[in-house]
N, CA, C and O atoms as CSV, one atom per row, in Angstrom:
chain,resi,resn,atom,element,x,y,z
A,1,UNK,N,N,0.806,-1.195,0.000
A,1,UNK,CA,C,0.000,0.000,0.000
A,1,UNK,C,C,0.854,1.267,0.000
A,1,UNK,O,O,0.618,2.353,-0.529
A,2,UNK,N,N,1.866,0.881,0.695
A,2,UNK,CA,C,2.647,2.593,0.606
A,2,UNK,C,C,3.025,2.897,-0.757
A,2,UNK,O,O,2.944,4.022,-1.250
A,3,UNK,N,N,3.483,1.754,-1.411
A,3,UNK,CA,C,3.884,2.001,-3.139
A,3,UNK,C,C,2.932,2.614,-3.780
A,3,UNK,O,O,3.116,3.539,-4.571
A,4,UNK,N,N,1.309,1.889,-3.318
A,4,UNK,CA,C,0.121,2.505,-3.926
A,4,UNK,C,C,0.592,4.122,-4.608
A,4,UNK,O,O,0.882,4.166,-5.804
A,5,UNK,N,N,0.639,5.393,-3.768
A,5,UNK,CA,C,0.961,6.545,-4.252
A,5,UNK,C,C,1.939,7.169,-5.403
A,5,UNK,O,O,1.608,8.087,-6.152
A,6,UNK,N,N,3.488,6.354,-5.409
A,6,UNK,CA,C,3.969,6.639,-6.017
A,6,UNK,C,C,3.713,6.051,-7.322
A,6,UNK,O,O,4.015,6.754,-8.287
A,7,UNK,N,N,3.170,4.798,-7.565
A,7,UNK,CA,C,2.637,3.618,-8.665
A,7,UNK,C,C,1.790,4.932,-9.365
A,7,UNK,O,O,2.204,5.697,-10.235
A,8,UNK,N,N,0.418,4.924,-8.660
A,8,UNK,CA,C,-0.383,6.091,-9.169
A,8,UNK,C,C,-0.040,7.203,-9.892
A,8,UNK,O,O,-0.557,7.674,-10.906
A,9,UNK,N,N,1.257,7.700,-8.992
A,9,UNK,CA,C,1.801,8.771,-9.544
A,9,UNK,C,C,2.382,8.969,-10.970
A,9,UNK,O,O,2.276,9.811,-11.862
A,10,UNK,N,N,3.156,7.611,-10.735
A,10,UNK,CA,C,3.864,7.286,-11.821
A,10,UNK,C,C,2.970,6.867,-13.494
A,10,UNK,O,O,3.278,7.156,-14.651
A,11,UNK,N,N,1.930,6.176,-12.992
A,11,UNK,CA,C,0.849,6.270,-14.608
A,11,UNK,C,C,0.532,6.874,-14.529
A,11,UNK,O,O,0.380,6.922,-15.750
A,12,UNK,N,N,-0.206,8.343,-13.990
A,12,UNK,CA,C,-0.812,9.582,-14.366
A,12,UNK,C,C,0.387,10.234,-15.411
A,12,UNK,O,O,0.229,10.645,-16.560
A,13,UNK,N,N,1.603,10.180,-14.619
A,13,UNK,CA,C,2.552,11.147,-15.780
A,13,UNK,C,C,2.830,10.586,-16.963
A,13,UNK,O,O,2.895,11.246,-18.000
A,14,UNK,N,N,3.063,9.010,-16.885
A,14,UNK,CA,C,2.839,8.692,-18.101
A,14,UNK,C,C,2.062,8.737,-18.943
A,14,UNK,O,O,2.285,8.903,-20.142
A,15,UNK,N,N,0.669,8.541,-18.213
A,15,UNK,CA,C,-0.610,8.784,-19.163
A,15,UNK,C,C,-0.740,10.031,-19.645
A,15,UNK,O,O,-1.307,10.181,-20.727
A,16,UNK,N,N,-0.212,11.206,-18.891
A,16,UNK,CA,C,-0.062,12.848,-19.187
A,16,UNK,C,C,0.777,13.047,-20.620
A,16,UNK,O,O,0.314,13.565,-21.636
A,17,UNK,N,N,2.200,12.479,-20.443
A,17,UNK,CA,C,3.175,12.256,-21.042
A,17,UNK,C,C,2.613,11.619,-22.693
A,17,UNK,O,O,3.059,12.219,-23.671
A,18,UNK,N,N,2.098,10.978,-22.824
A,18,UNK,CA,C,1.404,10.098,-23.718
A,18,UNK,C,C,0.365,11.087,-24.456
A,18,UNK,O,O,0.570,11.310,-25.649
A,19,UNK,N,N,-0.708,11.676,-23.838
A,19,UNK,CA,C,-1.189,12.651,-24.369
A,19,UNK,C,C,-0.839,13.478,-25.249
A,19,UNK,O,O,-1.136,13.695,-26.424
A,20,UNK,N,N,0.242,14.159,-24.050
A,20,UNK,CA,C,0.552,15.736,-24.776
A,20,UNK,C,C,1.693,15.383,-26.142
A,20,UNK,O,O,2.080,16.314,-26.849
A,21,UNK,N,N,2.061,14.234,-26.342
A,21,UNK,CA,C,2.647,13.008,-27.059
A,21,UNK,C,C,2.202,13.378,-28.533
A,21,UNK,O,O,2.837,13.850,-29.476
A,22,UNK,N,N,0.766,12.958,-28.376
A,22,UNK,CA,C,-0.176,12.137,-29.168
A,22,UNK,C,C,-1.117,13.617,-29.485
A,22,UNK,O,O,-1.917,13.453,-30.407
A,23,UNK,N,N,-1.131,14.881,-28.922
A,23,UNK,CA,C,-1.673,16.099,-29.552
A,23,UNK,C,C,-1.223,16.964,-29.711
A,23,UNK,O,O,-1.785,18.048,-29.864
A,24,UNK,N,N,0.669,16.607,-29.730
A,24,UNK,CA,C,1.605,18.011,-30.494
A,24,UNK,C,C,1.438,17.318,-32.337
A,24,UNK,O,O,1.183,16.226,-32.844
A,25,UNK,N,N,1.846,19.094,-32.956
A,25,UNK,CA,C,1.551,18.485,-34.609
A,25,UNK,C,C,2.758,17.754,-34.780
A,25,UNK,O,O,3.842,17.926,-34.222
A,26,UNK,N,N,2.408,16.885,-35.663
A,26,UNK,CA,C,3.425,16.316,-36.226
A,26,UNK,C,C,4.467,17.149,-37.545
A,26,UNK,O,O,4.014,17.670,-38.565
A,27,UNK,N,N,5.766,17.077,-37.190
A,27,UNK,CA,C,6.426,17.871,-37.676
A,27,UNK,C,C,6.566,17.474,-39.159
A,27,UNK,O,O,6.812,16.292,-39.403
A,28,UNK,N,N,6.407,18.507,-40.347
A,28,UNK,CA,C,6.040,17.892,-41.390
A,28,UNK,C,C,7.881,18.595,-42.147
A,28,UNK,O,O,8.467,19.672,-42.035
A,29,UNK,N,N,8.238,17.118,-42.961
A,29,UNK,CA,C,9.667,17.366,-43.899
A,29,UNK,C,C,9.731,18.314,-44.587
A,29,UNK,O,O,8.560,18.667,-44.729
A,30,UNK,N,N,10.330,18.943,-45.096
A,30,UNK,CA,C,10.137,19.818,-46.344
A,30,UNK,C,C,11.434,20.440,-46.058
A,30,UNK,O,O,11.873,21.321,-46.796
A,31,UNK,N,N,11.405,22.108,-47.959
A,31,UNK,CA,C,12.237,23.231,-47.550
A,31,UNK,C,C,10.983,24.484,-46.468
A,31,UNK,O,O,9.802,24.700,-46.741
A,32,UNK,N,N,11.632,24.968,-45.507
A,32,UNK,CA,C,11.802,25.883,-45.130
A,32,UNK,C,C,12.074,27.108,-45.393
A,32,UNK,O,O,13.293,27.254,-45.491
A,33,UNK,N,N,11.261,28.442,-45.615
A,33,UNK,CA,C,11.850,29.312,-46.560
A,33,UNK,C,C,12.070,30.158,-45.346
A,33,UNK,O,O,11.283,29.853,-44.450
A,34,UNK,N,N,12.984,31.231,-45.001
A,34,UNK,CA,C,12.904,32.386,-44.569
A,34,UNK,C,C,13.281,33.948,-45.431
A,34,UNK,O,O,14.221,34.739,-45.513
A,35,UNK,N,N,12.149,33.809,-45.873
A,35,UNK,CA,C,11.983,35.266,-46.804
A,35,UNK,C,C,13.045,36.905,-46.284
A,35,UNK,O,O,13.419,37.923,-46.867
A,36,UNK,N,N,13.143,36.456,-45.193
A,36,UNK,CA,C,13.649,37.929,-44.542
A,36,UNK,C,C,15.060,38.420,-44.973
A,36,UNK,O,O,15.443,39.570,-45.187
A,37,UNK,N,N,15.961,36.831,-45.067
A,37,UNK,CA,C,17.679,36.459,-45.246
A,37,UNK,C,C,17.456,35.966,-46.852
A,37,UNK,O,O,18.464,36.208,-47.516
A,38,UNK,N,N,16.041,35.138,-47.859
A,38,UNK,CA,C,16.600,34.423,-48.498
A,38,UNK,C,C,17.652,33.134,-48.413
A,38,UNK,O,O,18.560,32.848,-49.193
A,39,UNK,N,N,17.308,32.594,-47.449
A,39,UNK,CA,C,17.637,31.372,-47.063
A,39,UNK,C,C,16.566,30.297,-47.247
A,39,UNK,O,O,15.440,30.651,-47.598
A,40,UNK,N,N,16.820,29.103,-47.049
A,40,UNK,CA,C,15.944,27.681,-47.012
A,40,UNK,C,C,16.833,26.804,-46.606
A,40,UNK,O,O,17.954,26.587,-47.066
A,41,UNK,N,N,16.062,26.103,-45.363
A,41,UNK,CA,C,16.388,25.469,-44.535
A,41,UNK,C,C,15.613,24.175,-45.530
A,41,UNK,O,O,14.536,24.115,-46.122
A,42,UNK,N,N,16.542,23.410,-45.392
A,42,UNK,CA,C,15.998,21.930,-45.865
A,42,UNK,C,C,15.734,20.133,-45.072
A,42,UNK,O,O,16.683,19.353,-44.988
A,43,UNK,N,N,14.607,19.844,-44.679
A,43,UNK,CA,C,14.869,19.329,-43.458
A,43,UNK,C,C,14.269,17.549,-43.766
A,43,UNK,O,O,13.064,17.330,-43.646
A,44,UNK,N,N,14.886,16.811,-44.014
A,44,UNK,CA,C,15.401,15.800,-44.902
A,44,UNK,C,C,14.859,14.404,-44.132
A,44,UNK,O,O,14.518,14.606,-42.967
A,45,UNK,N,N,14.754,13.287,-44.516
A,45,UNK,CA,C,14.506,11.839,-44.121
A,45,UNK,C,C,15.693,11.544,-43.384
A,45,UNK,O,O,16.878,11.832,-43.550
A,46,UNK,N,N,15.154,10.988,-42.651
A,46,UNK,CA,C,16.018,10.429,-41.220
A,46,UNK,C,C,16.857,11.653,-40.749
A,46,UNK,O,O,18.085,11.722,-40.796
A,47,UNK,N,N,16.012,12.600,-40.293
A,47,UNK,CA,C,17.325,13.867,-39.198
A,47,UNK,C,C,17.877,14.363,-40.218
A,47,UNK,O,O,18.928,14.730,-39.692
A,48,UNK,N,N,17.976,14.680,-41.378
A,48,UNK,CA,C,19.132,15.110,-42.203
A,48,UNK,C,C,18.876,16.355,-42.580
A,48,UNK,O,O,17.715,16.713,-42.382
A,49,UNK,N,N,19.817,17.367,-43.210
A,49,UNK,CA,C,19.226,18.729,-43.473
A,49,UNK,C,C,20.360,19.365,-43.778
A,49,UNK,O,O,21.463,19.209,-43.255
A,50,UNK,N,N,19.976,20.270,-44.859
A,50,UNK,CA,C,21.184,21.164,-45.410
A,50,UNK,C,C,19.936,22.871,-45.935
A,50,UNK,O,O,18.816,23.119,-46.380
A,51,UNK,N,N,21.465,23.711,-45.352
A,51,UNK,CA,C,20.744,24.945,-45.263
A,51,UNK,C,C,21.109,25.438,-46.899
A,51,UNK,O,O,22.203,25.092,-47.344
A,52,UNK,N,N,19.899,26.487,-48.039
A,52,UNK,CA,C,20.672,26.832,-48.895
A,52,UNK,C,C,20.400,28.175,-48.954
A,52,UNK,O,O,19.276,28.575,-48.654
A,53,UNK,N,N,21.542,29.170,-49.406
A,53,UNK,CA,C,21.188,30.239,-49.369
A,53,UNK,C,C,21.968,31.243,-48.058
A,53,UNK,O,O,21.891,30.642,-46.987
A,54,UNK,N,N,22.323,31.924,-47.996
A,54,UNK,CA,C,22.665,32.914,-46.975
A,54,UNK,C,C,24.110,33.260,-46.590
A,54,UNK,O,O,24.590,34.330,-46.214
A,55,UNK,N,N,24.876,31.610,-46.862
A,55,UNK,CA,C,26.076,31.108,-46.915
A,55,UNK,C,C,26.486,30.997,-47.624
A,55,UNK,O,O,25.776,30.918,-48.627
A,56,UNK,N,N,28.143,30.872,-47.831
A,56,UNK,CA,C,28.814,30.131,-49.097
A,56,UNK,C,C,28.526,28.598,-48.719
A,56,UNK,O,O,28.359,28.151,-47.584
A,57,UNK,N,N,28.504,27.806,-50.092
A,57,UNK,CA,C,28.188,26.375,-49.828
A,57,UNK,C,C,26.418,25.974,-49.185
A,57,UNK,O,O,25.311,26.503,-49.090
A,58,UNK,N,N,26.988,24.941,-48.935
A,58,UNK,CA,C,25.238,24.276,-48.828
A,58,UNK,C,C,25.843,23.740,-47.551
A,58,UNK,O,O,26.547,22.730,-47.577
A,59,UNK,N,N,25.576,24.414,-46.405
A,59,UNK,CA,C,26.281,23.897,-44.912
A,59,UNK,C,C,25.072,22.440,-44.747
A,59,UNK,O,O,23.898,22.498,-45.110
A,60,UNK,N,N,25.631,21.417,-44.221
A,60,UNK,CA,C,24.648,20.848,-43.817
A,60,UNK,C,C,24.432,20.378,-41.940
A,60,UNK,O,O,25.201,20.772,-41.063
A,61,UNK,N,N,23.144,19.424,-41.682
A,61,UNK,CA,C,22.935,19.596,-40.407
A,61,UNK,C,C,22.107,18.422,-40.180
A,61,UNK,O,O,21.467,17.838,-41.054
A,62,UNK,N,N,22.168,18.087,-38.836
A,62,UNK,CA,C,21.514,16.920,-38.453
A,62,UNK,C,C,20.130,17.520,-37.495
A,62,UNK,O,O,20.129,18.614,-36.930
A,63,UNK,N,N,19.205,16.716,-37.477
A,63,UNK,CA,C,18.300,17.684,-36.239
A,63,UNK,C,C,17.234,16.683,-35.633
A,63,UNK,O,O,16.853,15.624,-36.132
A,64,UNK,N,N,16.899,17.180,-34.616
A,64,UNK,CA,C,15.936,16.023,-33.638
A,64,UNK,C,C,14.761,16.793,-33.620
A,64,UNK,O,O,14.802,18.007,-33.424
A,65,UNK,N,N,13.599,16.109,-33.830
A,65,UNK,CA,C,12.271,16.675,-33.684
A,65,UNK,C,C,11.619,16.858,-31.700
A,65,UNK,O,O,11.192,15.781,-31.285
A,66,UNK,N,N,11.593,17.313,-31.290
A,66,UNK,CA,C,10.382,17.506,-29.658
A,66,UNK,C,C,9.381,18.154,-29.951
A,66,UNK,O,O,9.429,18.827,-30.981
A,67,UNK,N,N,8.286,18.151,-29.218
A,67,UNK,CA,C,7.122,18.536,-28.907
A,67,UNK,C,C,7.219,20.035,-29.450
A,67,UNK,O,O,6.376,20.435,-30.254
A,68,UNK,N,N,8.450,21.018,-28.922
A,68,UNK,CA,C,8.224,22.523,-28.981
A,68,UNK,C,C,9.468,22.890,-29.776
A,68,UNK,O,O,9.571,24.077,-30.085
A,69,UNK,N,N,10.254,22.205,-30.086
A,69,UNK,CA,C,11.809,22.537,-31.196
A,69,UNK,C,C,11.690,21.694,-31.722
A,69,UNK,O,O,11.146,20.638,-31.401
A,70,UNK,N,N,12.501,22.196,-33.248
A,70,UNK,CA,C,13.387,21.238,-33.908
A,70,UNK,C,C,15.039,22.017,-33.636
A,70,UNK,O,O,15.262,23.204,-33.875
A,71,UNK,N,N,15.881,21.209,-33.191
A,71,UNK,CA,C,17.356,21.169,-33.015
A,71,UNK,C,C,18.430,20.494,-33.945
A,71,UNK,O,O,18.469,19.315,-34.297
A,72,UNK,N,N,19.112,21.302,-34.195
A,72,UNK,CA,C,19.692,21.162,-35.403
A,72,UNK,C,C,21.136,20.870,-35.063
A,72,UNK,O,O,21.061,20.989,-33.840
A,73,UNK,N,N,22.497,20.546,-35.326
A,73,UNK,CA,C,23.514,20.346,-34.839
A,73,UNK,C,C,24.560,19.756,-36.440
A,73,UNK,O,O,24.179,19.245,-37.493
A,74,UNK,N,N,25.873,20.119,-35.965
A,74,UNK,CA,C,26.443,19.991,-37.245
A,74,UNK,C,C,26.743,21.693,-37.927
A,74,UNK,O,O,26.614,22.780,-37.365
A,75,UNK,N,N,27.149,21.385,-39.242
A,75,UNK,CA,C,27.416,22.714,-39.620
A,75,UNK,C,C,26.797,24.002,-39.314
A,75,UNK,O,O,27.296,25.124,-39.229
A,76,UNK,N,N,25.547,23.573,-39.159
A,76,UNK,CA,C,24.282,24.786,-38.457
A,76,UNK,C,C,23.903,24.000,-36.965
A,76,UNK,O,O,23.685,22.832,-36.644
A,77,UNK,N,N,23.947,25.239,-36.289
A,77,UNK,CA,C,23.593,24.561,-34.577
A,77,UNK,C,C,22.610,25.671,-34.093
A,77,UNK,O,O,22.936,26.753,-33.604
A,78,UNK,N,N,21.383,25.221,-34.310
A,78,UNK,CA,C,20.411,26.107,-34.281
A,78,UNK,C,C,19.196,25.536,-33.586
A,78,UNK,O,O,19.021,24.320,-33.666
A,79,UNK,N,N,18.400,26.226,-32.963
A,79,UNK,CA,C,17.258,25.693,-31.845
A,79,UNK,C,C,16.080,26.461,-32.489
A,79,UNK,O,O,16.009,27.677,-32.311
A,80,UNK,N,N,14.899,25.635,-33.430
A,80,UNK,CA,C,14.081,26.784,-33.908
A,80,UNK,C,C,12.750,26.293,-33.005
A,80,UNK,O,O,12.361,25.137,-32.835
A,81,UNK,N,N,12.134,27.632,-32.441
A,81,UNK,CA,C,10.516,27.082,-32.096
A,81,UNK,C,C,9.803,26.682,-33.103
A,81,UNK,O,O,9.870,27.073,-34.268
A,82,UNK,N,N,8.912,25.659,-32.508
A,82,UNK,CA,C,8.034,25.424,-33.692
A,82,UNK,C,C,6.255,26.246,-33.554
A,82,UNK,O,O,5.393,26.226,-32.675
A,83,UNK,N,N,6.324,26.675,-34.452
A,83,UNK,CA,C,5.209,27.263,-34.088
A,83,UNK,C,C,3.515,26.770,-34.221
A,83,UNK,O,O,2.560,26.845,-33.447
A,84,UNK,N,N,3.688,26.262,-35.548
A,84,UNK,CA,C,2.770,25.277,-35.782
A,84,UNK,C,C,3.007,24.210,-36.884
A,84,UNK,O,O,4.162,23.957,-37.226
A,85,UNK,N,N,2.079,23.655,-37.379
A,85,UNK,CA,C,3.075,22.425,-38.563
A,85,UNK,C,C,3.257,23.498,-39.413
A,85,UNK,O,O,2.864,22.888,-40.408
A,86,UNK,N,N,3.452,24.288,-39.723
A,86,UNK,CA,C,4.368,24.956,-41.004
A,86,UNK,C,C,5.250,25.761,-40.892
A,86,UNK,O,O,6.048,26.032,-41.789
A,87,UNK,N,N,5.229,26.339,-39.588
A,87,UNK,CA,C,6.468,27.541,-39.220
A,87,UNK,C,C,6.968,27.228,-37.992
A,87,UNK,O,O,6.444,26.706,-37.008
A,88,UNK,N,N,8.473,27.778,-38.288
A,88,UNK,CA,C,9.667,27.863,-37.284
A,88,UNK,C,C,10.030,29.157,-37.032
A,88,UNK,O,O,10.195,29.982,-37.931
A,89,UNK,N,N,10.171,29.400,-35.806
A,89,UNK,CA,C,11.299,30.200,-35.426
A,89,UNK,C,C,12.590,29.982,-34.848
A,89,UNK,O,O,12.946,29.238,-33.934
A,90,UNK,N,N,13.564,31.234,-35.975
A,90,UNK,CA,C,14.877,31.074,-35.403
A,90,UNK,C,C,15.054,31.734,-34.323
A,90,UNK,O,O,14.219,32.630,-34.201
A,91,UNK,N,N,16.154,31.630,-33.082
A,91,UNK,CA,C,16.727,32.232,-32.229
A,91,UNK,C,C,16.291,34.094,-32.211
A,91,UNK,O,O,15.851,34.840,-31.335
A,92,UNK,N,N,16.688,34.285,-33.652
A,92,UNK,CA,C,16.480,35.655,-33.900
A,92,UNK,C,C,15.138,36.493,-34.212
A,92,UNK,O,O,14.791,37.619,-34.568
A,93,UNK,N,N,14.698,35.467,-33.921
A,93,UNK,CA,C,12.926,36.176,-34.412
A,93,UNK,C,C,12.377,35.770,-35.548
A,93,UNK,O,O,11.163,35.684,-35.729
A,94,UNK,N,N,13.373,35.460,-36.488
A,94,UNK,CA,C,12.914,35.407,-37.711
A,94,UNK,C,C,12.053,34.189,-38.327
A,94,UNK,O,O,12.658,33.156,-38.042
A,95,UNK,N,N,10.948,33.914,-39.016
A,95,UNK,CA,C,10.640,33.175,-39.192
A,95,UNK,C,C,10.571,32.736,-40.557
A,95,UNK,O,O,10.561,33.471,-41.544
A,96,UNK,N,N,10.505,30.926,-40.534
A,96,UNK,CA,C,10.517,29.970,-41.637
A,96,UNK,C,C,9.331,29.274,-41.605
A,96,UNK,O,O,8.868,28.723,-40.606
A,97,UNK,N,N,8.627,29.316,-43.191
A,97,UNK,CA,C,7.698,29.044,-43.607
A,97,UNK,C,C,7.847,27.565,-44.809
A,97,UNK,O,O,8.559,27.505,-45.811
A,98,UNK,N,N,7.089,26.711,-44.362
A,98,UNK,CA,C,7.042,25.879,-45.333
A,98,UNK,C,C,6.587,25.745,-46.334
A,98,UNK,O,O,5.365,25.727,-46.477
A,99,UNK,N,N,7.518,25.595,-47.430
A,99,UNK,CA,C,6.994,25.771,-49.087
A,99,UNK,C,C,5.975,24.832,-49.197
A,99,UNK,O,O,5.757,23.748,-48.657
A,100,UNK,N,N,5.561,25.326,-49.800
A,100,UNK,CA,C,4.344,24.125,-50.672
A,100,UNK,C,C,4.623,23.911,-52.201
A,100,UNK,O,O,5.275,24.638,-52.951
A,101,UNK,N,N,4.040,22.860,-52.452
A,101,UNK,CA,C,3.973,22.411,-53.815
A,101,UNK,C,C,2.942,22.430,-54.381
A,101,UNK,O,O,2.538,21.337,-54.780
A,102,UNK,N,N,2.191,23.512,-54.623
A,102,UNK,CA,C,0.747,23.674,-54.764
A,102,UNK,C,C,1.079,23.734,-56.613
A,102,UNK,O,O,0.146,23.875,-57.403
């Protein structure tokens, strides 16, 4: 019985955990445009990603999807919010919009 509390405790957060899981958007692949620099962020199958535009060369980058960032690491080391499934923000305010193929 004394375990009782922490047991409890412990599937509520998971079950919490699981939720908020299961009703962030799912982060959708694509280029990334940021109109402001003329850049495009390109954000690739399996973590992969290369920035074009802004730089010399086509720097590239690895990145992990969470709930509220995508994190980027490698030639670009960058932390963008996500704002909703189509836009990011960089560090700097600036924001990236996902192209479409309309």
């Amino acid at each position: 019985m004394t375990n009782m509390p922490t047991t409890a405790r412990s599937v509520v957060m998971l079950m919490l955990m699981l939720l908020l899981t299961a009703c962030s958007p799912e982060f959708q692949q694509g280029a990334y445009v940021n109109p402001q620099f003329g850049t495009v962020y390109e954000f690739g199958e399996e973590g992969q990603g290369r920035m074009i535009g802004g730089v010399p060369g086509r720097p590239s980058f690895t990145y992990e999807v969470t709930r509220n960032e995508v994190i980027t690491s490698g030639q670009i080391n960058l932390t963008f919010k996500r704002i909703d499934e189509t836009t990011l923000e960089r560090p700097d305010g600036s924001r990236l919009v996902l192209q479409r193929d309309d």
